[in-house]
N, C-alpha and C positions, 0 to 999 in steps of 0.2 A: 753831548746832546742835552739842553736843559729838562729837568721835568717841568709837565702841566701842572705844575702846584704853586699855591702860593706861597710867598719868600714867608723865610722863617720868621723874620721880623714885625709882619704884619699880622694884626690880631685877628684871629679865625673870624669866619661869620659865624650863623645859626646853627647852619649844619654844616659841619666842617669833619671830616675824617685825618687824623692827627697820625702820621707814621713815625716811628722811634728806632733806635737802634736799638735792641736789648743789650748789648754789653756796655753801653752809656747812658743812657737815656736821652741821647739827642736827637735834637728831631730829624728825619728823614726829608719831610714833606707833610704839606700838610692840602687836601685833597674837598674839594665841595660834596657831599653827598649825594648819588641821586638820587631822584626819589620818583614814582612812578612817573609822572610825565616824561623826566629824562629818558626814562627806560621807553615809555612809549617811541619818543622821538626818533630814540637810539636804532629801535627795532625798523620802523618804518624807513629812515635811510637805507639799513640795512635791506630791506626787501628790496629796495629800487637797486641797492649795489649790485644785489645777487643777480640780477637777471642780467647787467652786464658783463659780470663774472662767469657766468654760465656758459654767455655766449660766447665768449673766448675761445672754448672751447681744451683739447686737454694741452696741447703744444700753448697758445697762449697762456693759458695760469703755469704752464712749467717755466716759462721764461719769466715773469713775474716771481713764484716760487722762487727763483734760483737766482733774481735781484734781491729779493729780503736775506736769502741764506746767507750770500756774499756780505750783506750790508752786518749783519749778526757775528760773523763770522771777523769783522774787518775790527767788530767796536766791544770784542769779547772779554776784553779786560775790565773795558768802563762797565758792561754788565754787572760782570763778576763782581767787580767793586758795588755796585749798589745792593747787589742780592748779599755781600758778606755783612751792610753797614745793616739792610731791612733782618736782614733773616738770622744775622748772627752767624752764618757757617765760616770754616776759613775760606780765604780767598781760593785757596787752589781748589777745595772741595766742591767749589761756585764754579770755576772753572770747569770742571770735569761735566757737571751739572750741565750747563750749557753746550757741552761742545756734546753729549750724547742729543739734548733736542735738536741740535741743526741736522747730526746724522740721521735722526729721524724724518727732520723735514726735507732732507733730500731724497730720501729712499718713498714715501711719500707720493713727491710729487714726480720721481719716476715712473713710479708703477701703477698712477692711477690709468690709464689708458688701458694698459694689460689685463687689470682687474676688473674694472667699472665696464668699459667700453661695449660695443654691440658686439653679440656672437650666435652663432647660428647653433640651434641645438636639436635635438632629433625628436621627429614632429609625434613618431608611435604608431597604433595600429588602425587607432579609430579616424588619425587627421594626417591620413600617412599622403595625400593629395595638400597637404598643407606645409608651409615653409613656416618655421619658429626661430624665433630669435627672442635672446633676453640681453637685457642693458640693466643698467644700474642708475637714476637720476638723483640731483641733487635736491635735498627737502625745502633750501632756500636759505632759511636764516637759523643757525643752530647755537641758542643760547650756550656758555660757559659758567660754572661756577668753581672757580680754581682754589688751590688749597696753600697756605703758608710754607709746609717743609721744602717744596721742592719748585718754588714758584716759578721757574721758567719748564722746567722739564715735566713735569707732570698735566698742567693745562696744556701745552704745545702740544704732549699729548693727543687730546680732542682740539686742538685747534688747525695741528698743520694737517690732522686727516682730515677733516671737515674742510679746508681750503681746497686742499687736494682734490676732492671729492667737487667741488662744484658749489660750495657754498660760504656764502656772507657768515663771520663770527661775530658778539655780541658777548666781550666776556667781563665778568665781574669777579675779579682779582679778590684774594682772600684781604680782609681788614687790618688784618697784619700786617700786609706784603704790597700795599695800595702803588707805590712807586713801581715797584717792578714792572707789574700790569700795563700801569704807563705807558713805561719806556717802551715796551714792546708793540704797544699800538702806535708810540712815537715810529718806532723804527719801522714799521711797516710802512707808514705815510713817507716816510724817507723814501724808501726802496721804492714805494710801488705808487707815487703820488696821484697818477691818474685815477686809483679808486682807493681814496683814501677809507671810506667807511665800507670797505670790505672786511675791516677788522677795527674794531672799535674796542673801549676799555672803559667802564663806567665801575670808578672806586665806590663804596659804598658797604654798607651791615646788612642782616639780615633782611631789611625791611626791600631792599637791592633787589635781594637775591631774588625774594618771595615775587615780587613786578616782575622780574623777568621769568620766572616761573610761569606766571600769568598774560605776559604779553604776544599768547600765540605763536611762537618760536617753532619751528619744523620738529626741533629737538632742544633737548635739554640734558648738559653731559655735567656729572655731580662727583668730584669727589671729596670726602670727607668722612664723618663719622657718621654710622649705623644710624644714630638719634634725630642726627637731623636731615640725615639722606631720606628718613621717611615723613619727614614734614617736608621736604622738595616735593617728595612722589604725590602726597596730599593735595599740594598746590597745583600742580601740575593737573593731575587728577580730574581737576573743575574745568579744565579743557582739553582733555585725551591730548596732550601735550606728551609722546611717547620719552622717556626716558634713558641714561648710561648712568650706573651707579657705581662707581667705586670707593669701599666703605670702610675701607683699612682691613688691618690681620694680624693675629698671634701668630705670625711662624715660626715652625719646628723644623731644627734639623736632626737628624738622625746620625749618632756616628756608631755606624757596626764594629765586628769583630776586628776587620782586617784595615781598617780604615789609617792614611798616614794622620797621627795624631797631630802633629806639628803643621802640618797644612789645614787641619778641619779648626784646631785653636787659633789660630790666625785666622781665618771666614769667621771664624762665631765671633770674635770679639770684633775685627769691623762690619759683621754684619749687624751687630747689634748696639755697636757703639759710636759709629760714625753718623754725623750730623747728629750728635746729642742722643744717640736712639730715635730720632722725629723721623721715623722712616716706614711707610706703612708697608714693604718688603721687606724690612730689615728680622734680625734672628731676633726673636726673644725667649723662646725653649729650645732647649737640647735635651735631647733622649741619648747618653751614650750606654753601650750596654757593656756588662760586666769587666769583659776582658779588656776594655781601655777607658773605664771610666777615669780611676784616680789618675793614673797616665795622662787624659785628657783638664782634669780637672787643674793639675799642676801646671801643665804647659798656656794654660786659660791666666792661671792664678799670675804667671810670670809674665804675660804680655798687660795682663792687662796694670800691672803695678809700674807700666813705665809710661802710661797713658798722662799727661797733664791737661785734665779739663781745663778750660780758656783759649788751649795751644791746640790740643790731638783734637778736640771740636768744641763748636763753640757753646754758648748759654743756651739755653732752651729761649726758646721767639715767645712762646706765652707763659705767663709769669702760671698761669692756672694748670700749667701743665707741668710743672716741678712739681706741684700741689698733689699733683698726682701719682707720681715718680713715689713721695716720700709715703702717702699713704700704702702704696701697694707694697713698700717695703717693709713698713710696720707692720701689716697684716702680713705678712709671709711671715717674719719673726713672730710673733703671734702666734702663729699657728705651728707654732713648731720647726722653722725654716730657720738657718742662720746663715750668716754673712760669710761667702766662703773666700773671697778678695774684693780690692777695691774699698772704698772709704767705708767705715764701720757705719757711717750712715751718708744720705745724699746730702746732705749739708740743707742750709737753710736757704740760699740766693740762686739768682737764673744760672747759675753754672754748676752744675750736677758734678759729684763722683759718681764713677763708675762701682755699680752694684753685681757683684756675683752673687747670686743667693741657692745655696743646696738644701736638699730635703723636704723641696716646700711640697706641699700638698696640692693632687691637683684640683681640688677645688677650691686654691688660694685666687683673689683677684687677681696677684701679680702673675699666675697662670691662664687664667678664665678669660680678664681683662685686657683689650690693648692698654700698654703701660706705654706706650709712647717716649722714653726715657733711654737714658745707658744704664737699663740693670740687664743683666740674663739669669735664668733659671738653668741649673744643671740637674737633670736627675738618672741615679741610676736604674737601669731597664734589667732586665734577664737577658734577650736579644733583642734582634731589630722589628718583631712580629709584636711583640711587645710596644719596643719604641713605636711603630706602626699603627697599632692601635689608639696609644695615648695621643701622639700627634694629631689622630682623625678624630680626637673623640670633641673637639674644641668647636664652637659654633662657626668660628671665622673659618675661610678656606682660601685666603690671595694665593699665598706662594707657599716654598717649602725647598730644603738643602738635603740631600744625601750624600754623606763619605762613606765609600766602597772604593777598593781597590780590584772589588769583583765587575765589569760592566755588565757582565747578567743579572747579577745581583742587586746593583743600582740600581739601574734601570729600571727592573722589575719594581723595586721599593717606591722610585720615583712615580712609575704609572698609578699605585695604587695609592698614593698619597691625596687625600681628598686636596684639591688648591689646581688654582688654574694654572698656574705654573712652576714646577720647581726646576734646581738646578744640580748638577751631580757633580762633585769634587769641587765647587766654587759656592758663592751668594751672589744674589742681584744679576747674574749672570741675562737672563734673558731680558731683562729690559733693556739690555744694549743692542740687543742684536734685533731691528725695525724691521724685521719679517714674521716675526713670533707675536700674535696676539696678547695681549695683556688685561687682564682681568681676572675675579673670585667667582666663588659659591657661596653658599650657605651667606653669613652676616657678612662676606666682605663682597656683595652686590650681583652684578648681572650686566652683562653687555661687557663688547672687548674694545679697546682702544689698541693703535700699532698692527702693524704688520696686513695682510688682502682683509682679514677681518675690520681693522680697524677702517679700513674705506670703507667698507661695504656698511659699516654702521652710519656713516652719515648719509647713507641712500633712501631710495627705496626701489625695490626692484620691477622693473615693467616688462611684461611679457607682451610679445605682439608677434600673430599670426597669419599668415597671410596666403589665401587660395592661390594654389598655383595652376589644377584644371579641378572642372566639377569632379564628381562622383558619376558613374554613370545610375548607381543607382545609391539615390538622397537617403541617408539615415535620420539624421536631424531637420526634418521635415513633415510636415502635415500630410505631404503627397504623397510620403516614401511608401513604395509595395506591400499589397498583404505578404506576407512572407518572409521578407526581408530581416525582420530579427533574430527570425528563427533559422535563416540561412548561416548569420552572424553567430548565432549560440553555436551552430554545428561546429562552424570555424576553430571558433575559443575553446572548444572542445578535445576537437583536433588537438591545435598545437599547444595548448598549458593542461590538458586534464590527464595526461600521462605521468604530471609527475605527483610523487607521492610521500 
């Protein structure tokens, strides 16, 4: 399937967005910019899509849904192939990427009916002559601002629940990742040609993003970094343009007493080192505590000395984000932190070695900071109430890892782990499974994508009530009886003032 770009051969215009390979420098594509008009244009199709998307109703967009799946599912190599040349990951890494958003988009577009749909719900004491019902409708058109790391699965994210849901997308693919975005709006108009701008793709920079921020959008779904998640909320802002933040994370894993070490050092080094570090779920502290720290640290030290950046993942996608990688490792050295495996330093080009760093202080950046990178932080704890502590005390709150071999003991450590979701004896674990909400706290945002949450985000809820016979005698009336309220007090009296 060709992308909408123009051939490499021909010299950009004015505003031309330029995509590269990062472990070549060759070019991807190269992309017109939009700039507000487009986005107006964009948006205003969109509105007109969405009402006949709507009216489809939930069995017609599931048959639509589940012609793009097929179509996604059919051409998942050539994906993969563009997301490995845009994004730098290996190809199988692109692969797995992919084949978790289709499962999403089918589970989705299953369960929107069961969740969204009309329900009857119990009317009470004051409207008990009354019949209630609540439904879930769709907002119409729900802007996207997608992110580089994980460029089909992370916007599909807010894109296939917002379809799902009953509404037109409008999304603007990150300036890294411009071709991906594309294909994907290519592949939709494949699948689903009757409405083709029910899902649209306008490549573009900040200046994109900021118009579609402003173009009166139902919704606006963001993810990215904290900095500039709140220049979205600004824009947005000037038109009560409601909001989904998700804004990255330091997560911590925890390895307790009893923890199998060989299984938590295998989760922390792919949790932390897979897809270059560029993983805003991925591990980048460990708390282990005494009784298996060096144990832990060794078996860390040995996996990760067989890793070959290039090969075990790819370059870092932004050259500014090695930049960063290397500073957070100097300041941890710095500060008293040294290099406990992995390359003595991240090297100088897009292709990172893997950084283990022990003893760092936690008020080093490369603890403080999302370091976005293949370093991890080991440090050792007294116990897990300890480790517990340090993990919660960090601003960010996405996700979080517990190793116990205790299920009570996990468990319990997992509930009380500040983060919207962690996983116990694995990593990443719940973003696979499309029933589990996804989303942070604190610096890493608000609002959930995935799983009855992640529909109910792209709604909004309508409640409607409906007289079934009068009252014989009117409360909510001009006319209602002297006495009547005071009858009603007795009542409420009666049956809630007994308890105490």
């Amino acid at each position: 399937m060709p992308l909408a770009a123009q051939p490499d051969t021909a010299p950009p215009p004015a505003a031309t967005l330029e995509s590269t390979d990062p472990a070549t420098g060759e070019v991807v594509g190269r992309f017109p910019v939009a700039d507000a008009a487009a986005v107006g244009a964009a948006v205003d199709r969109a509105r007109t899509a969405a009402q006949a998307w709507a009216a489809l109703g939930y069995d017609g967009r599931r048959r639509r849904l589940a012609a793009w799946r097929g179509h996604l599912a059919r051409h998942l190599d050539e994906l993969a192939d563009l997301v490995h040349r845009e994004n730098g990951k290996p190809h199988e890494d692109a692969v797995l990427e992919i084949t978790l958003a289709v499962d999403h988009l089918a589970w989705a577009a299953a369960h929107a009916r069961r969740v969204l749909g009309p329900r009857r719900v119990r009317a009470g004491l004051l409207a008990a002559n009354h019949a209630a019902s609540l439904e879930y409708q769709p907002l119409g058109v729900v802007g996207v601002i997608g992110p580089w790391n994980y460029p089909v699965f992370t916007p599909m994210g807010s894109i296939a629940y917002a379809l799902a849901a009953g509404n037109a997308v409008v999304f603007k693919p990150s300036e890294h990742t411009p071709a991906v975005g594309v294909r994907l709006a290519e592949s939709w108009r494949a699948a689903v040609p009757d409405l083709p701008d029910v899902l649209q793709a306008l490549p573009g920079d900040g200046a994109t993003g900021a118009a579609l921020c402003r173009a009166g959008v139902g919704k606006l779904a963001f993810t990215g970094s904290a900095a500039t998640g709140r220049r979205v909320m600004a824009a947005c802002a000037e038109t009560l343009t409601p909001v989904l933040m998700e804004l990255g994370g330091k997560d911590a894993m925890i390895v307790d007493d009893d923890a199998d070490v060989a299984a938590a050092a295998d989760a922390a080094v792919w949790g932390a080192m897979s897809n270059a570090g560029q993983t805003c779920i991925g591990i980048e502290r460990v708390y282990a505590t005494e009784a298996v720290h060096d144990a832990f640290v060794a078996e860390v030290t040995r996996r990760v000395q067989r890793l070959e950046p290039g090969t075990s993942y790819g370059p870092m996608t932004m050259a500014a984000q090695a930049d960063v990688v290397r500073r957070h490792v100097e300041d941890a050295v710095a500060a008293g932190g040294r290099i406990g495996a992995g390359g003595t330093d991240p090297g100088t080009g897009r292709t990172v070695a893997p950084v283990v760093l022990l003893d760092v202080p936690e008020t080093s950046a490369a603890v403080r900071e999302e370091t976005f990178g293949p370093t991890l932080t080991i440090t050792r704890v007294r116990d897990a109430e300890e480790a517990l502590a340090l993990a919660n005390g960090n601003p960010h709150g996405l996700a979080g890892a517990v190793f116990s071999r205790s299920r009570r003991r996990a468990l319990d450590l997992a509930r009380r782990m500040r983060s919207g979701m962690t996983s116990v004896n694995s990593v990443l674990t719940f973003a696979a499974v499309p029933a589990l909400p996804f989303g942070g706290v604190g610096e890493s945002g608000f609002g959930r994508i995935h799983g009855e949450d992640g529909l109910r985000e792209f709604t909004r809820a309508k409640a409607i009530t409906r007289q079934r016979v009068p009252l014989p005698v009117p409360l909510m009336s001009f006319d209602r009886p002297a006495g009547a309220t005071a009858a009603l007090a007795r009542f409420v009296r009666l049956v809630h003032g007994r308890h105490r």
